[in-house]
C-alpha positions as CSV (number, residue, x, y, z in Angstrom):
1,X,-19.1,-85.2,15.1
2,X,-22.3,-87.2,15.5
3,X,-25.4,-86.4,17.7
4,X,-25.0,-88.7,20.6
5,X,-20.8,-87.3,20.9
6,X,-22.1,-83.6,21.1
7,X,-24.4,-85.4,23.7
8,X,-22.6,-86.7,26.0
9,X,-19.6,-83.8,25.3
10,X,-22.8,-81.6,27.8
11,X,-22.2,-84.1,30.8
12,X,-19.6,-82.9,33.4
13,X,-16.0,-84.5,32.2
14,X,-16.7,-85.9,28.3
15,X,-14.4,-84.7,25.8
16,X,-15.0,-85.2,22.2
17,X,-12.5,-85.8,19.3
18,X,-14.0,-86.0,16.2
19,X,-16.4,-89.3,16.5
20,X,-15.4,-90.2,20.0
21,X,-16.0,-88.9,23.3
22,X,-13.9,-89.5,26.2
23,X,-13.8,-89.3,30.0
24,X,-11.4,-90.1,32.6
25,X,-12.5,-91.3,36.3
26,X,-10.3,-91.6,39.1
27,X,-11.1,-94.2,42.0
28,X,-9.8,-95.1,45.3
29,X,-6.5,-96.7,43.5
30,X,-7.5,-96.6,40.0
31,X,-7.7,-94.2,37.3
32,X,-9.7,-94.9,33.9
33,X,-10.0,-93.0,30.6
34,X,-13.4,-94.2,29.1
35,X,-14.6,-93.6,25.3
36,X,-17.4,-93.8,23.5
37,X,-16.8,-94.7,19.2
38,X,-20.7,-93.4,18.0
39,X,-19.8,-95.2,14.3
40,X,-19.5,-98.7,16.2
41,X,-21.6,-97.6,19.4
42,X,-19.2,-99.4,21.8
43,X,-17.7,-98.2,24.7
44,X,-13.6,-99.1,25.6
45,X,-11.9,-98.8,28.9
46,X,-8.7,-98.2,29.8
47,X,-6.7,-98.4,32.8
48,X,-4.2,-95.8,32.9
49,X,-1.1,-96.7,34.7
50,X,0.5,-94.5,37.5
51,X,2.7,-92.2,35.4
52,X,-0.5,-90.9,34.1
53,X,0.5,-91.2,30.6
54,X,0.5,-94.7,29.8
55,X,-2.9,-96.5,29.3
56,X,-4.0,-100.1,28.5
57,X,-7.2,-101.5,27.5
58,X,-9.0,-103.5,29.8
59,X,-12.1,-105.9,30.3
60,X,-15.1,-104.7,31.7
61,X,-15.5,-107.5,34.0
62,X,-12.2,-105.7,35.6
63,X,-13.8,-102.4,36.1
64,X,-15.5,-101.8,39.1
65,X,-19.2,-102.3,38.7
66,X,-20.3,-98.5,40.2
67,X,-17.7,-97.3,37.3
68,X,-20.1,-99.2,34.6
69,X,-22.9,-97.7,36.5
70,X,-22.3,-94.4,36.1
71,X,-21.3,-95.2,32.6
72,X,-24.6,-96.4,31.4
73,X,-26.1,-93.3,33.2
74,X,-24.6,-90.7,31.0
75,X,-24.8,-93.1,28.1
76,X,-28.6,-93.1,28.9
77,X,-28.7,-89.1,29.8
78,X,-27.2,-89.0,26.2
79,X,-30.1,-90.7,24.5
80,X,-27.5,-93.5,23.9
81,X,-29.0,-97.0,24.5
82,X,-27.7,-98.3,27.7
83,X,-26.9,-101.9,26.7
84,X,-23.8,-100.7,23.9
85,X,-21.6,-100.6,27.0
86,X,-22.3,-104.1,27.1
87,X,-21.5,-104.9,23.9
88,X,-18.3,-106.9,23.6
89,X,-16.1,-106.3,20.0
C-alpha cells in the first residue's frame, strides 16, 4: 500500500485494497463507488445500479459536479494533486 492510499484510507468512508482506495457516495437517486489507483494516479467512477451489487464504469462528465468536488477535496486533504481526477485514461 502506498502513502497517498493509507492517506486517504484516514478520511471518513475510504477503504483501501492493496494499491487502491475506494469510496462509495450515495445521492438523491444515485449511488457511486469511487477509486483511487496510486500506481496510475487516476481516479474511476462507477455507477452502481439499484441491486446494489452491480456496477458500471462511467464518465466524469456524468457525475454530478458536487460529487467531483468533494472528490478533489479529499484527494487534496490526502496530499494527492487535485487535477489526477481530471485525468482521462
Amino acid at each position: 500500500m502506498g502513502e497517498h492510499v493509507e492517506a486517504l484510507a484516514e478520511l471518513e468512508g475510504w477503504r483501501t485494497e492493496g494499491f487502491a482506495a475506494r469510496v462509495h457516495y450515495r445521492g438523491a437517486d444515485d449511488r457511486y463507488s469511487i477509486e483511487f489507483y496510486e500506481p496510475s494516479e487516476c481516479v474511476l467512477y462507477w455507477k452502481v445500479k439499484d441491486d446494489g451489487e452491480t456496477a458500471v464504469p462511467v464518465g466524469r462528465d456524468t457525475v454530478p459536479d458536487p460529487l467531483r468536488t468533494r472528490i478533489r477535496e479529499d484527494l487534496s486533504e490526502a496530499s494527492i494533486d487535485p487535477d489526477v481526477e481530471r485525468r482521462v485514461l
